[in-house]
PASEFI-296466 format. One record per residue (C-alpha): residue in three letters; x negated, y, z. Coordinates in steps of 0.001 Angstrom, whole numbers, plus 500000, padded with zeros to 6 digits. Last residue first. Layout:
N
ALAXYZ
...
//
This chain:
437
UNK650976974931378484
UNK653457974300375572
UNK654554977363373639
UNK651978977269370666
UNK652616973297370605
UNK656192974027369356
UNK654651974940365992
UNK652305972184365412
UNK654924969554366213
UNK657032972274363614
UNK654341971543361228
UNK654532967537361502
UNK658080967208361254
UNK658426969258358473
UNK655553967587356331
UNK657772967101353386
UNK659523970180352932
UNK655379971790354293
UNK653929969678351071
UNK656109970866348839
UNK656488973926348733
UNK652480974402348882
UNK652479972456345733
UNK652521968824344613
UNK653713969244340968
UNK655137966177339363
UNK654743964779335482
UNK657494962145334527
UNK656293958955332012
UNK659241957188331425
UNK660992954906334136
UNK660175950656334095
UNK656705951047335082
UNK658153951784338543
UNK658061955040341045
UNK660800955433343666
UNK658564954352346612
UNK655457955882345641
UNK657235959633344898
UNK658791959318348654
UNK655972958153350262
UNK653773960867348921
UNK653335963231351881
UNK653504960358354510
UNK650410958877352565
UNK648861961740351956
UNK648978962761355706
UNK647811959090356799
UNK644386959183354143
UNK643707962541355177
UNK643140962345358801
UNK640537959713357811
UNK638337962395357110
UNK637777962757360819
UNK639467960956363417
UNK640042963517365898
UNK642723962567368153
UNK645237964572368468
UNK645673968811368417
UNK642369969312366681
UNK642941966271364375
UNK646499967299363359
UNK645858970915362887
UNK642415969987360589
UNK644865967581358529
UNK647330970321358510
UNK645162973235356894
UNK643707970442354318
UNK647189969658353435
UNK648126973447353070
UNK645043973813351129
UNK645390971125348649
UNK648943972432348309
UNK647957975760347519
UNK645144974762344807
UNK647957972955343157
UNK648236968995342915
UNK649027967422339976
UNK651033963755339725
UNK651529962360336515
UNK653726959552336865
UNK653737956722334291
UNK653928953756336992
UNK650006952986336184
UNK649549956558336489
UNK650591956031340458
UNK647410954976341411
UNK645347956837338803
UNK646899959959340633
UNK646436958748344359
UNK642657957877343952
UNK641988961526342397
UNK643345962823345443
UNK641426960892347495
UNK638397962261346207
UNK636170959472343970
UNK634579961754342350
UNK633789963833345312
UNK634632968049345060
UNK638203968597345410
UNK640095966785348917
UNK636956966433350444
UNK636112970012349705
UNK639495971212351058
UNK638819969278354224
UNK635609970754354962
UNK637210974100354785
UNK639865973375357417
UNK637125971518359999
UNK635235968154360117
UNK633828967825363185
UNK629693968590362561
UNK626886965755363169
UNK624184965174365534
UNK620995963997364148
UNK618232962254366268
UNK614941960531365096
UNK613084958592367212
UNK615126955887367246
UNK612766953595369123
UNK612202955503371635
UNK615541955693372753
UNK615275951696372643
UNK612464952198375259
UNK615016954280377362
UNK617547952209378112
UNK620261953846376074
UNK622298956397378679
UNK620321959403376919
UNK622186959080374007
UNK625439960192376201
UNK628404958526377175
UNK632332958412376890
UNK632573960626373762
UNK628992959031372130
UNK631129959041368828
UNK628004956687367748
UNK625332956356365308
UNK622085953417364377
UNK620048953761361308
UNK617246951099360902
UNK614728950798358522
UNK613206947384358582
UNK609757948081358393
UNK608967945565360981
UNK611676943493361244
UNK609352940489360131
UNK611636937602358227
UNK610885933933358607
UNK612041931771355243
UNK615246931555353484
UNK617184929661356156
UNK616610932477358505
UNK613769932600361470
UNK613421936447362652
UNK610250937493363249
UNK609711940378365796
UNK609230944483365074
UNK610003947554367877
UNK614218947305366148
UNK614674943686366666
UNK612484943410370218
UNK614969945909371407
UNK618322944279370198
UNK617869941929372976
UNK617489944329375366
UNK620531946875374296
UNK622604943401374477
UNK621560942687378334
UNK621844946385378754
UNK625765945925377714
UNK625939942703379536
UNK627817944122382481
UNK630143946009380989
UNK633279943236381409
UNK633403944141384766
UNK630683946058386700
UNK628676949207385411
UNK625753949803387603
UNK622879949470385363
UNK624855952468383253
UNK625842951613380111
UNK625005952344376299
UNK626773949481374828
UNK629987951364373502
UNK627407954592372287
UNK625536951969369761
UNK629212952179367663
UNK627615951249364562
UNK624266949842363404
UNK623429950375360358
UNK620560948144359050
UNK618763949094355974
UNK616399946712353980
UNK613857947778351874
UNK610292946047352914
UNK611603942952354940
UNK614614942673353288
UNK613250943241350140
UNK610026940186350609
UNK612921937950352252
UNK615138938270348722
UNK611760938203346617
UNK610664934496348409
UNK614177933474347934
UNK615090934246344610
UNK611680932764343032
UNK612189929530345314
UNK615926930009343204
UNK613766930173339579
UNK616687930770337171
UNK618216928794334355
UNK620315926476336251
UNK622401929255338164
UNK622530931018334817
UNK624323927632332976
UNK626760927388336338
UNK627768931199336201
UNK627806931295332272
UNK630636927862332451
UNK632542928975335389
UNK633111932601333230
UNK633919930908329588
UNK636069928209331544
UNK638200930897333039
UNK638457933088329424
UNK639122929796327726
UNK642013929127330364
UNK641515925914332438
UNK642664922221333050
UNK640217921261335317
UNK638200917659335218
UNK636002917060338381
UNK632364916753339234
UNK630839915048342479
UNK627003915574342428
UNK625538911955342420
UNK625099908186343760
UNK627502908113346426
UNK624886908372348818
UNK622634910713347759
UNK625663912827347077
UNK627112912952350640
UNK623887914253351373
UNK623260916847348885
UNK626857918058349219
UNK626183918153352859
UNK623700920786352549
UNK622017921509356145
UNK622011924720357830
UNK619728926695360269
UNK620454930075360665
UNK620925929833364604
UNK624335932505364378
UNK626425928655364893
UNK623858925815365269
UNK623713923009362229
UNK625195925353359748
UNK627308923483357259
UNK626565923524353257
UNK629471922997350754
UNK628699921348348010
UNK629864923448344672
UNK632310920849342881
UNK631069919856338996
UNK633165920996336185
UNK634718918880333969
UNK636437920862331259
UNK640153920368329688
UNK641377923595327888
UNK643831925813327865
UNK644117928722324979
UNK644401932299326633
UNK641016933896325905
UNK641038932474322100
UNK641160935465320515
UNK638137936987322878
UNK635967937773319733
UNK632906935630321360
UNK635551932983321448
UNK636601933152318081
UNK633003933535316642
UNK631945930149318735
UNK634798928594317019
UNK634008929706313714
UNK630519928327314119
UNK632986924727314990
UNK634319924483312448
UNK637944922780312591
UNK639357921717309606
UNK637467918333309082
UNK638505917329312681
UNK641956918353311804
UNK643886920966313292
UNK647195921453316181
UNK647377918104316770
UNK647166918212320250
UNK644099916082320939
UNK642448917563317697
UNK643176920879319188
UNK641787920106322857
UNK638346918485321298
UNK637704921374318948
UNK638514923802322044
UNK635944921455324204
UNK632986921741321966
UNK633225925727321704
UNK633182925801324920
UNK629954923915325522
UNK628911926215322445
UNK629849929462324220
UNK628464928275327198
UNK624919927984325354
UNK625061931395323773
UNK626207932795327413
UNK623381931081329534
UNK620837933041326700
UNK622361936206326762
UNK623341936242330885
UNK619668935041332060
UNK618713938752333051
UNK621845939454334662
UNK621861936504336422
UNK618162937435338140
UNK619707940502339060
UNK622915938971340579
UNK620489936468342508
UNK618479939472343679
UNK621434941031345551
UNK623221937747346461
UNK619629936853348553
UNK619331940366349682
UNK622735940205351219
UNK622182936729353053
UNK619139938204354098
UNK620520941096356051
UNK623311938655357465
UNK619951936792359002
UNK618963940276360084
UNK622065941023361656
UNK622064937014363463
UNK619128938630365632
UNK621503940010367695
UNK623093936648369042
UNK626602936184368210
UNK628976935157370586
UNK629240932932373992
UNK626996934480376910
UNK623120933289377599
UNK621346935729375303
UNK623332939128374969
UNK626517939301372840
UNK627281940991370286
UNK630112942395368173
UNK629688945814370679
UNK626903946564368534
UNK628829946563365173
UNK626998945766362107
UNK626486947314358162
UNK624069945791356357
UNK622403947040353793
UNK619758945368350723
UNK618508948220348821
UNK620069949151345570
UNK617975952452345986
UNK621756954609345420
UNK623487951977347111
UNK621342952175350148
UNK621887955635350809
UNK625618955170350090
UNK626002953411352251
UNK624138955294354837
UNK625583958240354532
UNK629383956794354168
UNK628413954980357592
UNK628156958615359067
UNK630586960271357241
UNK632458962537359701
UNK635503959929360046
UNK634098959029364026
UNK633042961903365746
UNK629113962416365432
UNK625805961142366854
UNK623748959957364495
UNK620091957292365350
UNK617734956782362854
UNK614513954690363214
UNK611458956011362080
UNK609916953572359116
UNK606828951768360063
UNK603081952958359215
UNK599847950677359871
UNK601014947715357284
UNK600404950783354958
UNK597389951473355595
UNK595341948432354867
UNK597804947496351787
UNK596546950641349974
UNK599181953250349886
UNK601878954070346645
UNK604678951593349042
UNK604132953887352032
UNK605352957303349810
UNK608263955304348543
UNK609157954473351911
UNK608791958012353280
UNK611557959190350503
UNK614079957056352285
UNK613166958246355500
UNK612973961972353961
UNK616513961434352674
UNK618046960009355546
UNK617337963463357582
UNK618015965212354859
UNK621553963958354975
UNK621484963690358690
UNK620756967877358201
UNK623310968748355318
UNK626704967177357242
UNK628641968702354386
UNK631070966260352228
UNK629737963010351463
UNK630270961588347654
UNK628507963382345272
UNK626150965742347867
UNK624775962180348600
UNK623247962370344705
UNK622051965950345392
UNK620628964610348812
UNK618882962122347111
UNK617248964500344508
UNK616210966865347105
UNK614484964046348833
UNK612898963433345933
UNK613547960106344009
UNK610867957657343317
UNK612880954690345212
//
C-alpha cells in the first residue's frame, strides 16, 4: 500500500497497454488509502474513498485495471455484473450479496496467509503421520521388515519426493458441508456439525492415496488446526471493510430511463438498491456485519446505448470520479502484442513448446496482425484487445492442429508472408469493403 502513484502506474504499465489517465486515476485512489491509514482514527473515519466510474469499449482494459490494481496491494476484489441483479421484491440476487462475495474473498485471502505461516511446522508433523502410514503399507505388503524400516529415513524419503508415487491407506475425515438457510441472505448453518452431534462425531473415511496426495490433504488439515479461524474472521471483515475493491461491470445496462417498459423496468429499482451500498450501510455476512463505507468502488460501462448521465443522479454522485477510455487502435495493438509479460504472443509459444515447436514471430508479422486486428474492429464490432485472441487463433490453427510431442523439435517463422496467406479471407473482406457504399 506504500507505493507512489508513479510506482503503481509503472507496475500497471506491465500488463495494461495505454489508457494513462484511468490508470492514474486508480493510482491516486489507491495511493489515498495509504495516506488515510497514516491519520489519527478521528480523521480518518471522516474521509471515504471516491468512487470510480470508466467509460470505455469493452476489451480496452478496464477490468484488467482494476485487477490488477488489487493484485498488486493483495486487496480483497470482486468483480460483479450489475445486470446479475435484481431489485428487492423480484427473484435473483439481492445487491448486497457483492459484499458478502467480498468477504468470502477476504476470508480465503487471509486464510492462505495464515497457512503460509503454519506450513513448516503443519509440514514436520504430516511428514511423520506419513511417515507412519508408509511403514504400515510396506509391512502389510511385504515389501520390508518392521526392524528394517526406519522410520527418520522415511521422513528423509518423503521430504526428498522418492516416495511421491507409493499408495497408501489414510483415514481422512469428510469436510461437512454447510447449507445456507436463505439463498444471497448469508446466513448458513453447518450440517456436518449437526449430523455429527448426533451420530456421535466428525465422519472420517479410509482413502487409498498417492504419498504426494496424502502429503498435501495431510498439511491442509494439520494448518487448518493450527490457526486462530475467530482470528481469520475478524481480520477478513476488518480488509474488506478497509481494502476491498468492488468492480462493478456493465453499470451502462441498468442505466434506464423511468419510462422504459418491458423487462427494463427494474433497472432504477436495482440502481436504488445498489445506492445505499456505494453512500455506506452494514451488510450482515456470516463472518460478522460489514460497513461499505470505505469500500472502494470502481464501476465502467461501453455506455453505447446510454449515457452516464442516465444513472439516477444520487448514484452519479457517488462516483465522483469519471474516466473515459481510448479504442484501441493499430499502434496499441503492436504494444499488446510486444511489451506485457504475459503478451499473447508469448502465451502461444510456451503453448506449443510443449509439442517441440519453436514458433518466432517477426516485427512484420506482429504488425500485419496488429494492422488487421484494428481493420477488423473498425469495420465490426469493436471488441478491443480481444480482437487478438480470434485472429491468432485462425492464424495458427494450422501449426496447432498438426503439432504433437511425438515430431522433433521444428522452429517456425510467423512473418508478414505469412500472416496475409493465412488471413486471405479476412484481408480481401477488408479489400472489397473500399467499394461498398
Amino acid at each position: 500500500m506504500d507505493l507512489t502513484p508513479k510506482q503503481i502506474v509503472a507496475e500497471l504499465d506491465r500488463f495494461v497497454i495505454g489508457q494513462s489517465a484511468a490508470k492514474r486515476a486508480v493510482a491516486v485512489a489507491l495511493r489515498n488509502r495509504y495516506r488515510r491509514n497514516q491519520l489519527p482514527d478521528d480523521v480518518r473515519d471522516e474521509i471515504t474513498p471516491k468512487n470510480i466510474i470508466m467509460k470505455g469499449p469493452t476489451g480496452v482494459g478496464k477490468t484488467e485495471i482494476a485487477r490488477r490494481l488489487a493484485k498488486l496491494v493483495k486487496a480483497p476484489f470482486i468483480k460483479v455484473e450489475a445486470t446479475k441483479y435484481t431489485e428487492v421484491g423480484y427473484v435473483g440476487r439481492d445487491c448486497e450479496s457483492m459484499v458478502r462475495d467480498l468477504a468470502e474473498v477476504a476470508v480465503r485471502l487471509v486464510r492462505e496467509e495464515k497457512m503460509k505461516e503454519v506450513e513448516v511446522k503443519a509440514s514436520e508433523i504430516a511428514y511423520k503421520k506419513i511417515a507412519d502410514a508408509v511403514v504400515t503399507a510396506r509391512k502389510k505388503n511385504n515389501t520390508d521388515t518392521a526392524e528394517a524400516v526406519i522410520k527418520d529415513q522415511v521422513v528423509q524419503e518423503l521430504k526428498s519426493g522418492k516416495l511421491n508415487n507409493e499408495y497408501i491407506e489414510l483415514q481422512l475425515t469428510e469436510a461437512p458441508k454447510n447449507m445456507e438457510i436463505m439463498p444471497g441472505s448469508g446466513i448458513e448453518f453447518n450440517l456436518g456439525d449437526i449430523m455429527g452431534g448426533m451420530m456421535g462425531g466428525k465422519k472420517s473415511k479410509l482413502r487409498k492415496v498417492t504419498v504426494k496426495e496424502a502429503l498435501a490433504i495431510v498439511i491442509n488439515e494439520e494448518s487448518d488446526k493450527l490457526i486462530d479461524k475467530d482470528g481469520i474472521n475478524a481480520e477478513a471483515v476488518r480488509r474488506a471493510e478497509q481494502e476491498g475493491i468492488i468492480f462493478i461491470d456493465e453499470i451502462d445496462k441498468i442505466a434506464g430511463k423511468a419510462n422504459s417498459s418491458g423487462t427494463d423496468v427494474s433497472r432504477e429499482g436495482v440502481q436504488r438498491d445498489i445506492l445505499p451500498i456505494v453512500e455506506g450501510s452494514t451488510v450482515i455476512t456470516k463472518y460478522g456485519p460489514i460497513r461499505t463505507d470505505y469500500i472502494l468502488f470502481i464501476a465502467s460501462g461501453a455506455f453505447h446505448m446510454s449515457k452516464m448521465e442516465d444513472l439516477i443522479p444520487e448514484l452519479q454522485g457517488r462516483f465522483p470520479i469519471k474516466v473515459e477510455l481510448n479504442s484501441l487502435r493499430h499502434e496499441d495493438f503492436v504494444q499488446i502484442l510486444t511489451v506485457p509479460e504475459n503478451a499473447i504472443t508469448v502465451q502461444y509459444q510456451q503453448l506449443l513448446s510443449v509439442d517441440n515447436i519453436k514458433l518466432k514471430f517477426t516485427k512484420d508479422a506482429i504488425d500485419e496482425i496488429a494492422k488487421i486486428s484494428a481493420l477488423e474492429n473498425d469495420t465490426s464490432e469493436n471488441i478491443g484487445a480481444r480482437r487478438l485472441h480470434s485472429i491468432m487463433e485462425f492464424l495458427l490453427e494450422d501449426i496447432s492442429y498438426n503439432a504433437g510431442a511425438d515430431i522433433p523439435e521444428t522452429e517456425i517463422k510467423i512473418d508478414r508472408a505469412y500472416v496475409k496467406e493465412h488471413l486471405t479471407k479476412t484481408i480481401e473482406k477488408h479489400d472489397l469493403k473500399k467499394y461498398i457504399l
